[in-house]
DODREN-360750 format. One record per residue: x, y, z of N, C-alpha, C in turn. Coordinates in pm, whole numbers, plus 50000, padded with zeros to 5 digits. Example, Ala and Ser with C-alpha at 12.3 -4.5 7.8 and 13.67 -1.06 7.14 Angstrom:
513194943150780512304955050780513204967050780/512854977550708513674989450714512905000350787/
end
This chain:
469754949348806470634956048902470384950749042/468624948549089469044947649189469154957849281/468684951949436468594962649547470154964549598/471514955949572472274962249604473504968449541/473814981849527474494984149408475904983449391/476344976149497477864972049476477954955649492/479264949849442479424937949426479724933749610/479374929149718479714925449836480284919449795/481084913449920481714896549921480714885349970/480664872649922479264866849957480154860650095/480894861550137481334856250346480634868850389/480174881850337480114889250433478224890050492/477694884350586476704888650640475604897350614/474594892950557473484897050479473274908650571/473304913650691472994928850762474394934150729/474764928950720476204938850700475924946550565/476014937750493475824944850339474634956350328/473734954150436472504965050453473244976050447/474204975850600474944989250615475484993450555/476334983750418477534993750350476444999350291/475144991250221474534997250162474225010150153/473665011750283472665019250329474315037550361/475145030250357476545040850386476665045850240/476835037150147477165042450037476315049749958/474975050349994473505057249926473915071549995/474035066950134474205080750206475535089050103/476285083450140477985092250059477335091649918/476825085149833476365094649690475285106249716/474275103949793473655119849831474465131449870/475655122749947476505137350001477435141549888/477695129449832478255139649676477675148149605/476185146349596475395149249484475275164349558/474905166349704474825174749733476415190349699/476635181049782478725190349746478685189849591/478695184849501479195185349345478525191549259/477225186349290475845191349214475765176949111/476705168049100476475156049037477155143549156/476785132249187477695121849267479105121649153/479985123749244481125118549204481895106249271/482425096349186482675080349229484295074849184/484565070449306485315061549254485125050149196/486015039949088485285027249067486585024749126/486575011449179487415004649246486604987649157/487694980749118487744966849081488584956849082/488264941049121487014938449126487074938249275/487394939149378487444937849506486434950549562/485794944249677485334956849774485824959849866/486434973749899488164974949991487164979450099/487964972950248487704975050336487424988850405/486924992850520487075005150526488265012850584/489114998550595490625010850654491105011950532/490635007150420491935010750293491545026650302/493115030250242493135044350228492615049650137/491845044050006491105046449911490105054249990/489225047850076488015047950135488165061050202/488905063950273489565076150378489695088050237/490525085750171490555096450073489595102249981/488975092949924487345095049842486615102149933/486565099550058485735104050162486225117050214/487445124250242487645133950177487525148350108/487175141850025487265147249865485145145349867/485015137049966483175135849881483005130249756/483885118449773483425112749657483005093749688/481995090749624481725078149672482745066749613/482735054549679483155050149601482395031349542/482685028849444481525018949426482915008649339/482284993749308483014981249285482064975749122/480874985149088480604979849022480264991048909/480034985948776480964996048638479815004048621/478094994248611477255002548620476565012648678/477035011348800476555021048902476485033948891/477795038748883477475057048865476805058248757/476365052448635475085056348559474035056048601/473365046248708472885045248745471905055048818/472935062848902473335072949007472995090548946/473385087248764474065096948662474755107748756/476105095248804477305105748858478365102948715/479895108648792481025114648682481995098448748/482195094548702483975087448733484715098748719/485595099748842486795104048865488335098648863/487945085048924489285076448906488945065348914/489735055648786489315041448809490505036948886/490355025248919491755016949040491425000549044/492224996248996492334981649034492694981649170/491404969049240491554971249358491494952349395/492674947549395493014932449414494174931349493/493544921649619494794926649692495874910749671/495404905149559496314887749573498044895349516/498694881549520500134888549550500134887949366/499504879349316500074876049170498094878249079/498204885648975496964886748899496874881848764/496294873848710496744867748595496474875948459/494674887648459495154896948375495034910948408/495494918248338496054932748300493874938948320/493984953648387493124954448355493314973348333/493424973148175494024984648106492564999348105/493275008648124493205020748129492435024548355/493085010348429492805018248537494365018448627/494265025448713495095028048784495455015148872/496635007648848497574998548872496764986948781/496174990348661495874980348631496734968848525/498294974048541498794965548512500234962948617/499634966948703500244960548829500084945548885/500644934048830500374919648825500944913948882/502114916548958503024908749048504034920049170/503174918949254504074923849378504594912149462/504964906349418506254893649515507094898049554/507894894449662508784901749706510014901249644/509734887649563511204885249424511394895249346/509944895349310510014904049174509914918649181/510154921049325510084937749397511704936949412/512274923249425513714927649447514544926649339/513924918849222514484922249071514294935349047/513604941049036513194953048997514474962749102/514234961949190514714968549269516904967449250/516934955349218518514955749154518694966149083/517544958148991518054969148862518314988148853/517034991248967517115005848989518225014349097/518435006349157519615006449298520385002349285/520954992349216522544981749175522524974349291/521494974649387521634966549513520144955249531/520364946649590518584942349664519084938749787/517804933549832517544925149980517484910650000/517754905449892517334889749933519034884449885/518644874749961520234866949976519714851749898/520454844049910520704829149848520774823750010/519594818550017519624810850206520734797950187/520974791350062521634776150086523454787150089/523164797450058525014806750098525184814050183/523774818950205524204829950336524364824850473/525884831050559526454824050646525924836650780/524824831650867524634844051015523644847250963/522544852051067520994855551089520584862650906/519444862150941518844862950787517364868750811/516324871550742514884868450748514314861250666/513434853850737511974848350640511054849750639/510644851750520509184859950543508274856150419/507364854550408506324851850284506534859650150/506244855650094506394863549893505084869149919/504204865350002502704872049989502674881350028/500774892349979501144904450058500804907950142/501084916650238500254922150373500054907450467/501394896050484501334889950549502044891050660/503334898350686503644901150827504244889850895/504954879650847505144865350941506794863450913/507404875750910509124875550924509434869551059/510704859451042511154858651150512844856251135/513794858051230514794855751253515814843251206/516524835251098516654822151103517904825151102/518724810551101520434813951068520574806850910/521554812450879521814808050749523364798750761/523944789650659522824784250547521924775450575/520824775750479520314762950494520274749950419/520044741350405520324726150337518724725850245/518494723750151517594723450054516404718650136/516514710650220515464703250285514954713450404/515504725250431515174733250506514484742350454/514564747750344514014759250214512244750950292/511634765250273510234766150279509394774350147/508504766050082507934770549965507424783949990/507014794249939506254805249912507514813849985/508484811950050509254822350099510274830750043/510754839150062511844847950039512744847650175/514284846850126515494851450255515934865050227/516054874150336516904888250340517894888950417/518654902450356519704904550487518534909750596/519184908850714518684917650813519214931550766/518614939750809518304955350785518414964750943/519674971350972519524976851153519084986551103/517834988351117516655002651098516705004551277/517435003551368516905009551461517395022251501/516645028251595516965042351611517805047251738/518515053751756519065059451891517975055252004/516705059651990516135055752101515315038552109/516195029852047516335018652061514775012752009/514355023451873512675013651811513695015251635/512575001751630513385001051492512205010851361/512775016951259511675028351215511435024951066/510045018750959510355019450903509525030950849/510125036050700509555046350666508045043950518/507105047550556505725039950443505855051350370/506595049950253506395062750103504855059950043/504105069550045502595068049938503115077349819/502895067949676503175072549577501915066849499/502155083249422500145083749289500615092349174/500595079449056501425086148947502525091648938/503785083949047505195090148985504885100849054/504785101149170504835113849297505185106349392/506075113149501506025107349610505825117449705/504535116549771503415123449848503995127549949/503635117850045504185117050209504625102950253/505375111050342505935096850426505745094550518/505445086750583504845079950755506025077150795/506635080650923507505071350978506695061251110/506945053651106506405042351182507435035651266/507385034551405508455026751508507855017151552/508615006951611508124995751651509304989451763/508884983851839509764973551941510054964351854/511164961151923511754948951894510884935151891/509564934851970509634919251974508474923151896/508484931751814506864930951705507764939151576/508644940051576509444945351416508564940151323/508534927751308508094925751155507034922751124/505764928651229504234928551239503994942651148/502744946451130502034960551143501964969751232/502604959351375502094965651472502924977851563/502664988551550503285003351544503405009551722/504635012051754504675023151918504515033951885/505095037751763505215053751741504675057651609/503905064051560503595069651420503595087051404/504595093751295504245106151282504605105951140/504075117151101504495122950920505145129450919/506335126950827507845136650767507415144850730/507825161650801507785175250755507115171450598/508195168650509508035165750381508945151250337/508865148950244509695129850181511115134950135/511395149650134512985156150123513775151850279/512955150950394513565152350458513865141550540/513755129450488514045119550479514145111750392/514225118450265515075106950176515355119150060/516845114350016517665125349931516445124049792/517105134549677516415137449574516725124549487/517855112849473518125109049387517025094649433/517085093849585515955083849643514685086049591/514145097549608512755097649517512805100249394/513895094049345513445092049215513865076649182/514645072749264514645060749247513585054949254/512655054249390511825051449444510525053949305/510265063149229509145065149140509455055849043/510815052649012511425045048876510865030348954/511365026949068511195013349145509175013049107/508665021849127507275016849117507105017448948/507625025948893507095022748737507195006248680/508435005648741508764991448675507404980548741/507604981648846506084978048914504914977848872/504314991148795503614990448691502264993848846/503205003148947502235010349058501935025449029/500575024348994500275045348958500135047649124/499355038649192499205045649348499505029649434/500275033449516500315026949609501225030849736/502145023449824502745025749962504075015449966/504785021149970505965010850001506215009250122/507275000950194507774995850295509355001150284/510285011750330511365015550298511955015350426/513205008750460513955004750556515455011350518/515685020150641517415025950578518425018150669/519265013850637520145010450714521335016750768/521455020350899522095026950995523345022750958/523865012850906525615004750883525775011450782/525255009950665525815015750513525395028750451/523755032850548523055043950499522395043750428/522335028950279521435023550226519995022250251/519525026150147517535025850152517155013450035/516615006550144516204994450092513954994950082/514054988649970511914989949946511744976649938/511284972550077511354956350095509494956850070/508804960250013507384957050037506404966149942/505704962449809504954970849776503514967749773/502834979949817500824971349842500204982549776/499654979249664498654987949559497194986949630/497034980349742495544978149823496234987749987/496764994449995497164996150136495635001050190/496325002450385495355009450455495825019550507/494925025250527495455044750611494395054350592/495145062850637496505069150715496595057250830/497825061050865498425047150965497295055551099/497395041351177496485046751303497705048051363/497435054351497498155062451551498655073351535/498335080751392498725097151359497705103851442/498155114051468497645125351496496435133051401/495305134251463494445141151375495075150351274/495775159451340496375170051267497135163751158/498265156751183498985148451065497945146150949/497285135451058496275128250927495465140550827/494895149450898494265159150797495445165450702/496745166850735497715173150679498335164050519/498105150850547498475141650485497375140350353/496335138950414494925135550317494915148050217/495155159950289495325171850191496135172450083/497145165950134498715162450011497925155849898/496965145649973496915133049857495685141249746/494515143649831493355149449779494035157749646/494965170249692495265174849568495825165049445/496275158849404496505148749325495495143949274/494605137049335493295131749321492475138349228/491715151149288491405164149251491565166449107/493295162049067493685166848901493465157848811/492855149048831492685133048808491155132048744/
end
């Protein structure tokens, strides 16, 4: 086993790994204490950062969370929830009985096949036909590098790894464009973040405004969340966060983005939100 009981990443800095260490010994005492046994997440094979929202939620709830299978025996804690935790865009295998563990391809193609099929509509266009502004943006995930192009383009213009969209007018009366982050765990859809942004950072992470929807009724009809749960089954997502953009022209709700590794609660909520939010999720968790 060994003095350290999770898998690090070997880029990460031999004191560093002290600390998660020395963090994660601490959070199994504080389980052991709260439970009367450590209770753990396993997360595999990745070790998620500490903004993933895994980390925020386990924490929580008091529950640790660890990357490696032996550990909570180790510990003689309980697994509570297993989770494939890989954040590449494409996984080559299936890793059966955990949560998204047969979640193998979030591309943005194969989010917008899927997405035909459940909506009768998608987002991506044919760049060598589409005539007036467009986006491009990476098939990868949690890359953020959309930009503005005109369409069409000539074969020799096509850029490998990309996807073309329509543009999407998500903006709002008060002139930020809003998109809305659905967190869904097992065919629920939890809460919703709305998130604003300026214009000259739209298609970053990078957020002016963040608050949480009363509830996900009140911004998106009943037949949307269920679309939206069908859109992740096919996905083959038990928990993850979409990217949902409505468009102000047609009224259309478009799910341009799905991440089974997200981070959160978004920064910029409000303590209050954020505790309001974590509570939504915890219960779920909890039955698990």
């Amino acid at each position: 086993m060994g003095f350290f009981s999770n898998d690090y990443p070997e880029r990460m800095p031999f004191l560093e790994r002290i600390g998660k260490e020395w963090r994660f010994r601490k959070a199994v005492k504080a389980s052991k204490r709260e439970h009367g046994q450590p209770q753990f997440v396993l997360v595999h094979p990745d070790w998620p950062s500490k903004r993933a929202s895994i980390m925020a939620y386990a924490d929580a709830l008091g529950w640790a969370v660890t990357n490696r299978k032996d550990t909570p025996a180790r510990y003689k804690g309980q697994v509570r929830i297993q989770l494939a935790f890989d954040d590449r865009t494409e996984k080559r295998e299936a890793q059966p009985g955990m949560w998204n563990g047969h979640c193998l391809d979030i591309s943005k193609s194969t989010l917008d096949r899927h997405h035909q099929a459940v909506f009768g509509y998608g987002v991506n266009v044919d760049p060598a036909a589409h005539k007036g502004p467009m986006l491009e943006k990476s098939e990868g995930n949690a890359v953020h590098d959309g930009r503005e192009i005109q369409g069409p383009l000539s074969q020799d213009q096509l850029q490998p790894g990309k996807v073309y969209q329509r543009i999407i007018d998500n903006c709002t009366e008060g002139g930020l464009f809003e998109d809305l982050r659905v967190v869904i765990i097992r065919g629920e859809v939890l809460v919703v973040y709305r998130k604003r942004k300026t214009g000259s950072v739209r298609y970053t992470n990078e957020t002016a405004e963040v608050d949480l929807a009363k509830s996900p009724k009140t911004v998106l009809s009943e037949s949307e969340i269920d679309q939206i749960v069908s859109l992740s089954a096919k996905m083959c997502a038990d928990f993850a966060e979409l990217d949902v953009l409505r468009d102000r022209q047609d009224g259309r709700m478009y799910c341009v983005d799905l991440n089974p590794t997200p981070f959160g609660p978004p920064a910029g909520l409000s303590n209050e939100q954020k505790t309001k939010a974590t509570m939504c999720i915890e219960q779920v968790f909890s039955a698990h």
